[in-house]
Steps between C-alpha positions, in 0.01 A plus 500: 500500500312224657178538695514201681712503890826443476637167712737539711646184651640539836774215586636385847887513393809270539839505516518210261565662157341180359169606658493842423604434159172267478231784645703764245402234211177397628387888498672538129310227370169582649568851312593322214147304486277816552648728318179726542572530886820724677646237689797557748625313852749595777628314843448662827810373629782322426513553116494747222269638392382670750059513489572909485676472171287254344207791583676762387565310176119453476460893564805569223297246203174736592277299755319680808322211626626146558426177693722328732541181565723295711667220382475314791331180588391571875367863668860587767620801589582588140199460343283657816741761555835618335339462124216718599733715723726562176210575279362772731904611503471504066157695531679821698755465227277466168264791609152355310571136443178288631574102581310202598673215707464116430515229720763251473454188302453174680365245591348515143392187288767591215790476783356183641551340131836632471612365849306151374754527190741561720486146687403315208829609333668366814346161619552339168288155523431519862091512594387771637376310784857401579585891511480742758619877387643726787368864357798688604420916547660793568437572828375834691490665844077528387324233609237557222774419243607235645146358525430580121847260392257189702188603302730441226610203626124346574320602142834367358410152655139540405412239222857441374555176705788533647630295818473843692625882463673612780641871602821631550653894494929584390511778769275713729257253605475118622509212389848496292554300222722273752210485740261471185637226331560294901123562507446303147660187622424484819101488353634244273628659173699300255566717191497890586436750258675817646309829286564818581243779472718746356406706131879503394854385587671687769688444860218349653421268275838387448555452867193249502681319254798461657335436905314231306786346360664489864216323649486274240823375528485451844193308452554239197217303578253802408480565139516907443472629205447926434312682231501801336381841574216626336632691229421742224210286389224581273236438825683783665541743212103488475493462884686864532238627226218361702585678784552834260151463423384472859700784587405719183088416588539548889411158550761449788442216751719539807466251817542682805338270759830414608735863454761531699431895428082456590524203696688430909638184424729344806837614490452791248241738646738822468445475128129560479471815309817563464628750192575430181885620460724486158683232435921626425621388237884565456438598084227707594677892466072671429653674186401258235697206387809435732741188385683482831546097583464521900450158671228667752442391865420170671153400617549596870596871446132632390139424639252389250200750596188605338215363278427478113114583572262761666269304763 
């Protein structure tokens, strides 16, 4: 048996088999290249696995202690809340497993060159300077996620010499990629780079696609073009492992200067130390490893509450 932590890789979900077929892969392959480490990953919504089976696998191949990390890029109401919700929810369940929490991944140098990639792959011999990218994220009801997409955004632009990087969000928060890409031309884009700031494939990132595809054919005299997601790249197999180690050594670096859960900000006071509640997820029966294939529940029928870290 190994002495190291196990990982445990906690994943948003989708309903796009696509996507959850990537995360499954992405967690078998990071397995496959450590074999010395117990590595397992579950959804909290949407998608099987469920996170409680992939602990209880860890718990069933011998491991007591494990470190969890959230494959996400920005801090929301998963990562602050439901993950560490569901963990406390796996602790009443594994009497005498111990865990440490991650933080989630980006912005991180290693994405940035990835997303880089990304545009290259697209602009073909277009400069740079002739290019401005629209950094497309997933949107949130917490402001501090939304703010950490145009942090992304601005080191993105740092040094890479592009025309500009502007921000957009597919649902939950303003601008939209409409409203994003209006916003290009009207400060004089010519070529647009649409990127979305998304790990995998999935509904989201398919419905960027196809609004950008709409807007650019009611507007033939911008040139749109759209990238890639990130992907199961090496930078984020050794970014996941990166944040293992931080986890595994306690060296966790949380912002909370601007908290919906520490912090009053306008328009979401009632939040401020609010609990942390369990996520449901539909696969999720607490006796081990259920296989049921329930689509969930939509976005508006639970309250993202809670936080990831003791203040």
């Amino acid at each position: 048996m190994t002495t190291a932590p196990a990982l445990l890789i906690a994943g948003h979900g989708t309903r796009d088999r696509a996507g959850a077929g990537a995360f499954r892969d992405f967690v078998q392959e990071l397995g496959i290249r450590h074999p010395g480490l117990l590595v397992a990953g579950g959804f909290i919504e949407l998608s099987p696995p469920p996170l409680g089976d992939a602990v209880a696998e860890l718990v069933e191949r011998g491991s007591k202690r494990f470190a969890a990390v959230p494959l996400m890029l920005v801090s929301a109401g998963h990562a602050k809340g439901d993950i560490p919700a569901a963990l406390a929810r796996e602790k009443e369940r594994h009497p005498g497993i111990s865990y440490t929490y991650g933080r989630p991944l980006g912005p991180h140098p290693g994405l940035m060159a990835v997303l880089e990639r990304r545009v290259d792959e697209v602009i073909g011999a277009l400069d740079r300077a002739e290019v401005t990218v629209l950094l497309v994220g997933r949107g949130s009801t917490d402001p501090d996620a939304n703010a950490e997409v145009f942090k992304a955004a601005r080191l993105f632009w740092e040094g890479r010499g592009y025309a500009g990087v502007e921000t957009a969000f597919v649902s939950l928060a303003a601008p939209d990629v409409p409203s994003g890409l209006d916003r290009c031309t009207r400060l004089g884009a010519k070529h647009v780079v649409v990127l979305p700031y998304f790990l995998f494939t999935g509904i989201l990132p398919d419905r960027v696609l196809q609004q950008t595809q709409d807007w650019a054919e009611a507007h033939p005299e911008t040139g749109v073009r759209s990238a890639g997601v990130i992907g199961p790249t090496e930078e984020l197999m050794d970014l996941v492992m990166e944040r293992y180690r931080e986890a595994v050594q306690g060296d966790i670096r949380m912002n909370c200067d601007s908290c919906v859960y520490r912090i009053a900000l306008p328009g979401f006071e009632d939040k401020v130390a609010a609990p942390q509640q369990p996520h449901f997820h539909p696969d999720d029966d607490g006796h081990g490893h259920g296989h049921g294939h329930g689509h969930g529940h939509g976005h508006g029928q639970h309250q993202h509450d809670g936080h990831a870290h003791a203040h």
